[in-house]
LOMI-58973 format. One line per field, with one value per residue (C-alpha): residue number from 0; residue in one letter; y, x, z. Coordinates in Angstrom, 3 decimals, decimal comma. Layout:
// residues N
k c(NUM | ...)
r c(a | ...)
v c(Y | ...)
u c(X | ...)
w c(Z | ...)
***
This chain:
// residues 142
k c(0 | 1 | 2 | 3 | 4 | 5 | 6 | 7 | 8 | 9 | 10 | 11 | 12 | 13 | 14 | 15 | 16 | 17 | 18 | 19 | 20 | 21 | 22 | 23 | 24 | 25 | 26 | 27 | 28 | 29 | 30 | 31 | 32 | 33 | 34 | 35 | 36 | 37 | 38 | 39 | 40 | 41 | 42 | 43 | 44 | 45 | 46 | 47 | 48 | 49 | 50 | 51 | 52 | 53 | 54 | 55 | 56 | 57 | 58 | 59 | 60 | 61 | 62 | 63 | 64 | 65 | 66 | 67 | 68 | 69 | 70 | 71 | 72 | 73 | 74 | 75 | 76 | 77 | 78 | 79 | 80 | 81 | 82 | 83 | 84 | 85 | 86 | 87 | 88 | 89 | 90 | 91 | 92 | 93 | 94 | 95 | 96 | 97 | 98 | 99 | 100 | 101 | 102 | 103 | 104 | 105 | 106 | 107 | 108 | 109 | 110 | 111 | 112 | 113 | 114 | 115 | 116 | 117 | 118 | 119 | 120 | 121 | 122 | 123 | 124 | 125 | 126 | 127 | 128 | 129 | 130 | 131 | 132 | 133 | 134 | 135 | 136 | 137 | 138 | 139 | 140 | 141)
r c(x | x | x | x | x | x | x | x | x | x | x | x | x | x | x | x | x | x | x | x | x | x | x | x | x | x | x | x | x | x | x | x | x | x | x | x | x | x | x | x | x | x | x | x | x | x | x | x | x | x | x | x | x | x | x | x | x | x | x | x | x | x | x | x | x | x | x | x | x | x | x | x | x | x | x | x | x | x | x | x | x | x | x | x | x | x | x | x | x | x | x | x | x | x | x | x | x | x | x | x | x | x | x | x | x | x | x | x | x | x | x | x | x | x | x | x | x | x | x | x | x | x | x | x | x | x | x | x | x | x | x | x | x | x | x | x | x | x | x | x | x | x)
v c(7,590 | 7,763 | 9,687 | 7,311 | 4,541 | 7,010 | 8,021 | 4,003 | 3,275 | 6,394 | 5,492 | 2,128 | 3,370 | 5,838 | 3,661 | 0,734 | 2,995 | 4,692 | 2,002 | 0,300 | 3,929 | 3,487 | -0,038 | 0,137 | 3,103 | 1,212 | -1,991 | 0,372 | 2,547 | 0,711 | -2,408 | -0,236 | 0,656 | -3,364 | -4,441 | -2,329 | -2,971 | -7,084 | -7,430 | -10,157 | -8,888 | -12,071 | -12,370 | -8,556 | -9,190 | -11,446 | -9,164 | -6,613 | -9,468 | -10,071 | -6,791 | -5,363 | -8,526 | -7,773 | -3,763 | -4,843 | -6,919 | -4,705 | -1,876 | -3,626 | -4,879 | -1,681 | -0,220 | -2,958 | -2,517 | 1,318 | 1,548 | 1,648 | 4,958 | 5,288 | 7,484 | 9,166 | 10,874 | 12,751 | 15,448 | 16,128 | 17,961 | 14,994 | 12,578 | 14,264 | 15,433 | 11,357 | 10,952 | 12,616 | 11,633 | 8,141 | 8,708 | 10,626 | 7,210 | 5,333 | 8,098 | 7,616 | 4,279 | 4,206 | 6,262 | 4,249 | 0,762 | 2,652 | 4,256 | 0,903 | -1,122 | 1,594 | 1,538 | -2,195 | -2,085 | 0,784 | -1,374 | -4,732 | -2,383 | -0,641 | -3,607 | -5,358 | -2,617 | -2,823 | -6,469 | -5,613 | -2,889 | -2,761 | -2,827 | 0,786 | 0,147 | -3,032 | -5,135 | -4,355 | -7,093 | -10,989 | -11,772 | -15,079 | -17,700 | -16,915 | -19,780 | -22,367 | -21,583 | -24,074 | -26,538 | -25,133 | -26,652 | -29,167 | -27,621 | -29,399 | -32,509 | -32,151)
u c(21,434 | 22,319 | 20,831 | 20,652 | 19,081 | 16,351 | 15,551 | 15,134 | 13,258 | 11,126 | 11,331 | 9,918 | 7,406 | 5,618 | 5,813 | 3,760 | 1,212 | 0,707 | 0,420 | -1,841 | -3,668 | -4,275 | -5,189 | -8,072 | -9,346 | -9,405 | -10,587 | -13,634 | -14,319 | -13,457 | -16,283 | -18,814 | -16,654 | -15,562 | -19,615 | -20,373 | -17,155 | -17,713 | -21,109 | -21,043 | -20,592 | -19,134 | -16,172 | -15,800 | -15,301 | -12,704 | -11,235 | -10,973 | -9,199 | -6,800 | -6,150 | -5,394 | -3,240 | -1,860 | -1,035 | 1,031 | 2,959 | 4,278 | 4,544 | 6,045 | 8,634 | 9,329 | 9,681 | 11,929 | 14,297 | 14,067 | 15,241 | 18,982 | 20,858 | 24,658 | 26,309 | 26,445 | 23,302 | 25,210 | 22,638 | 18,949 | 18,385 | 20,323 | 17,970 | 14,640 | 15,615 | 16,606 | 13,350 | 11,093 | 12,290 | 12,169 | 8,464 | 7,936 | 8,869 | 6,884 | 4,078 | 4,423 | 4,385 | 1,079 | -0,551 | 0,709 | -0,549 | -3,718 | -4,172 | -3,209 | -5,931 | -8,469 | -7,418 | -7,911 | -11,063 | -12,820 | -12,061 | -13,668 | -16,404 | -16,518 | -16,800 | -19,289 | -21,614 | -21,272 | -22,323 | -25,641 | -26,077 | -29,214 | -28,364 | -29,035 | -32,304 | -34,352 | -34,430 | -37,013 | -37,432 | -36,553 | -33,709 | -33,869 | -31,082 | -29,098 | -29,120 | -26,555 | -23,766 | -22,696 | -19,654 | -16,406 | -15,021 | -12,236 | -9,264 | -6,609 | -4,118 | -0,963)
w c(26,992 | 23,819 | 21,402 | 18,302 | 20,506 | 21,360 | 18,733 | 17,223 | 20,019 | 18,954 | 15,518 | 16,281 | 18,833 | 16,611 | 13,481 | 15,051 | 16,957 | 13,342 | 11,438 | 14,176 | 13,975 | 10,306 | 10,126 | 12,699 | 10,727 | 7,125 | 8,884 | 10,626 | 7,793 | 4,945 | 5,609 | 3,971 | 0,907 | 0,893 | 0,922 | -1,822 | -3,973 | -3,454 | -2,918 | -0,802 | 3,298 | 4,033 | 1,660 | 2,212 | 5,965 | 5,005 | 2,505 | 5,604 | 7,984 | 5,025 | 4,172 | 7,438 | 8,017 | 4,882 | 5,393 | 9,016 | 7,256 | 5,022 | 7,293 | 9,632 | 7,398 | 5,739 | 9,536 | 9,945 | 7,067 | 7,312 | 10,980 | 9,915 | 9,841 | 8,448 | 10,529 | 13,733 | 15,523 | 18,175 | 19,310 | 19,952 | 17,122 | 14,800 | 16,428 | 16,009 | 11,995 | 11,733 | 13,067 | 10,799 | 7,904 | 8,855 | 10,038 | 6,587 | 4,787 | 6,619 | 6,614 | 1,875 | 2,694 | 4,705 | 2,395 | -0,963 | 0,131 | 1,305 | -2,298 | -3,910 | -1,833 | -2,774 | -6,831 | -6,783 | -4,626 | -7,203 | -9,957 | -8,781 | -7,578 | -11,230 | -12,790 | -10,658 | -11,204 | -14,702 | -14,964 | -13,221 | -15,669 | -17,786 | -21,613 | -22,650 | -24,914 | -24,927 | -27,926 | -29,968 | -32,302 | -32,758 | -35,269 | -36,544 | -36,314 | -39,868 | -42,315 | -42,509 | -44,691 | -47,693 | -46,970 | -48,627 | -51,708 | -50,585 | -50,892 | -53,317 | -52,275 | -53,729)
***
Protein backbone atom coordinates (compact mmCIF):
# COMPACT_ATOMS: atom_id res chain seq x y z
CA UNK A 1 0.00 0.00 0.00
CA UNK A 2 1.12 3.08 -0.41
CA UNK A 3 2.75 4.97 1.94
CA UNK A 4 1.14 8.51 1.56
CA UNK A 5 -2.39 6.94 1.75
CA UNK A 6 -1.38 5.49 5.09
CA UNK A 7 -0.26 7.81 6.48
CA UNK A 8 -3.75 10.16 5.54
CA UNK A 9 -5.68 7.55 6.70
CA UNK A 10 -3.47 7.84 9.94
CA UNK A 11 -3.54 11.39 9.79
CA UNK A 12 -7.27 11.36 9.77
CA UNK A 13 -7.61 8.53 12.27
CA UNK A 14 -5.64 10.10 15.07
CA UNK A 15 -6.91 13.64 14.42
CA UNK A 16 -10.65 12.71 15.07
CA UNK A 17 -9.96 10.29 18.05
CA UNK A 18 -7.92 13.42 19.53
CA UNK A 19 -10.09 15.87 19.01
CA UNK A 20 -13.03 13.52 20.17
CA UNK A 21 -10.41 12.86 23.22
CA UNK A 22 -10.33 16.52 24.01
CA UNK A 23 -13.83 17.45 23.57
CA UNK A 24 -15.28 14.83 26.02
CA UNK A 25 -12.71 16.07 28.50
CA UNK A 26 -13.73 19.99 28.25
CA UNK A 27 -17.42 18.96 27.96
CA UNK A 28 -16.80 16.66 31.46
CA UNK A 29 -14.55 18.92 33.20
CA UNK A 30 -15.32 22.13 32.04
CA UNK A 31 -19.35 22.10 33.42
CA UNK A 32 -18.04 23.15 36.74
CA UNK A 33 -15.81 25.99 35.41
CA UNK A 34 -19.01 26.93 32.91
CA UNK A 35 -21.55 27.03 36.25
CA UNK A 36 -19.40 29.22 38.03
CA UNK A 37 -18.32 31.54 35.06
CA UNK A 38 -22.35 31.93 33.99
CA UNK A 39 -24.07 31.40 36.94
CA UNK A 40 -26.92 29.95 35.64
CA UNK A 41 -26.40 25.68 35.25
CA UNK A 42 -28.86 25.71 32.65
CA UNK A 43 -27.52 28.16 30.06
CA UNK A 44 -24.05 26.79 31.07
CA UNK A 45 -25.16 23.28 29.97
CA UNK A 46 -26.01 24.78 26.84
CA UNK A 47 -22.90 26.75 26.60
CA UNK A 48 -21.10 23.17 26.97
CA UNK A 49 -23.46 21.53 24.02
CA UNK A 50 -22.50 24.61 21.90
CA UNK A 51 -19.13 24.73 22.61
CA UNK A 52 -18.19 21.25 22.08
CA UNK A 53 -20.32 21.44 18.86
CA UNK A 54 -18.50 24.37 18.21
CA UNK A 55 -14.67 23.00 18.87
CA UNK A 56 -15.55 19.76 16.18
CA UNK A 57 -16.34 21.98 13.82
CA UNK A 58 -13.40 23.71 13.66
CA UNK A 59 -11.19 20.87 14.22
CA UNK A 60 -12.65 19.02 11.93
CA UNK A 61 -12.35 21.54 9.32
CA UNK A 62 -8.87 22.46 10.04
CA UNK A 63 -8.16 18.45 9.85
CA UNK A 64 -9.84 18.71 6.72
CA UNK A 65 -7.97 21.48 5.01
CA UNK A 66 -4.65 20.39 6.61
CA UNK A 67 -4.71 16.79 5.21
CA UNK A 68 -2.97 17.90 1.91
CA UNK A 69 0.75 17.29 1.41
CA UNK A 70 2.78 18.67 -1.82
CA UNK A 71 4.99 16.20 -2.75
CA UNK A 72 5.94 12.70 -2.61
CA UNK A 73 5.92 10.50 0.73
CA UNK A 74 7.83 7.55 -0.62
CA UNK A 75 9.05 5.78 2.63
CA UNK A 76 8.12 4.91 6.21
CA UNK A 77 10.11 7.24 7.72
CA UNK A 78 8.63 10.21 5.08
CA UNK A 79 5.23 9.10 6.19
CA UNK A 80 5.55 9.05 9.93
CA UNK A 81 7.77 12.73 9.89
CA UNK A 82 4.52 13.92 7.50
CA UNK A 83 2.64 12.62 10.21
CA UNK A 84 3.72 14.41 13.15
CA UNK A 85 3.86 17.48 12.00
CA UNK A 86 0.48 17.32 10.72
CA UNK A 87 -0.67 15.95 14.22
CA UNK A 88 1.53 18.87 15.79
CA UNK A 89 -0.84 21.41 13.86
CA UNK A 90 -3.65 19.99 14.80
CA UNK A 91 -2.24 19.31 18.41
CA UNK A 92 -1.61 24.04 18.43
CA UNK A 93 -4.80 23.98 17.14
CA UNK A 94 -6.53 21.96 19.94
CA UNK A 95 -4.85 23.71 22.46
CA UNK A 96 -5.53 27.46 20.92
CA UNK A 97 -9.37 27.14 20.67
CA UNK A 98 -9.11 25.49 24.16
CA UNK A 99 -7.14 28.64 25.57
CA UNK A 100 -9.48 30.98 23.61
CA UNK A 101 -12.76 29.33 25.15
CA UNK A 102 -11.10 29.58 28.60
CA UNK A 103 -9.95 33.58 28.05
CA UNK A 104 -13.52 34.34 27.12
CA UNK A 105 -15.05 32.14 29.83
CA UNK A 106 -12.64 33.97 32.79
CA UNK A 107 -13.75 37.15 31.59
CA UNK A 108 -17.63 36.71 31.71
CA UNK A 109 -16.80 34.95 34.97
CA UNK A 110 -14.56 38.12 36.11
CA UNK A 111 -17.04 40.29 35.45
CA UNK A 112 -19.99 38.53 36.87
CA UNK A 113 -18.31 38.40 40.08
CA UNK A 114 -17.68 41.86 40.07
CA UNK A 115 -21.32 42.90 39.72
CA UNK A 116 -22.16 40.93 42.91
CA UNK A 117 -19.40 42.70 44.58
CA UNK A 118 -20.07 44.65 47.76
CA UNK A 119 -19.06 48.42 47.36
CA UNK A 120 -15.85 48.61 49.43
CA UNK A 121 -17.24 50.88 52.45
CA UNK A 122 -20.90 51.54 53.17
CA UNK A 123 -22.24 54.93 52.79
CA UNK A 124 -22.13 56.68 55.68
CA UNK A 125 -24.31 59.55 55.31
CA UNK A 126 -27.39 60.89 53.11
CA UNK A 127 -26.52 63.58 50.46
CA UNK A 128 -29.31 65.55 49.53
CA UNK A 129 -30.65 65.98 45.96
CA UNK A 130 -28.49 69.32 44.80
CA UNK A 131 -30.60 72.34 44.03
CA UNK A 132 -31.91 73.17 40.73
CA UNK A 133 -29.71 75.19 38.68
CA UNK A 134 -30.96 78.70 37.10
CA UNK A 135 -32.15 78.62 33.30
CA UNK A 136 -29.31 80.00 31.00
CA UNK A 137 -29.55 83.38 29.50
CA UNK A 138 -30.96 82.91 25.87
CA UNK A 139 -28.37 82.95 23.74
CA UNK A 140 -28.48 85.77 20.89
CA UNK A 141 -30.53 85.51 17.33
CA UNK A 142 -28.71 86.93 14.71
Amino acid sequence: MDPKLIMYLSYLTLSLVLTAWVSRTLFRNGQVFLDDALGNERLARSVNHLLVVGFWLLNAGFVAVAIQVDGQVATASEAVETLSIKLGLVLLVLGGVHLFNVYVLNRFRRRRLLENVPPPVPPSMYLPPAPPRPAPPPANAW
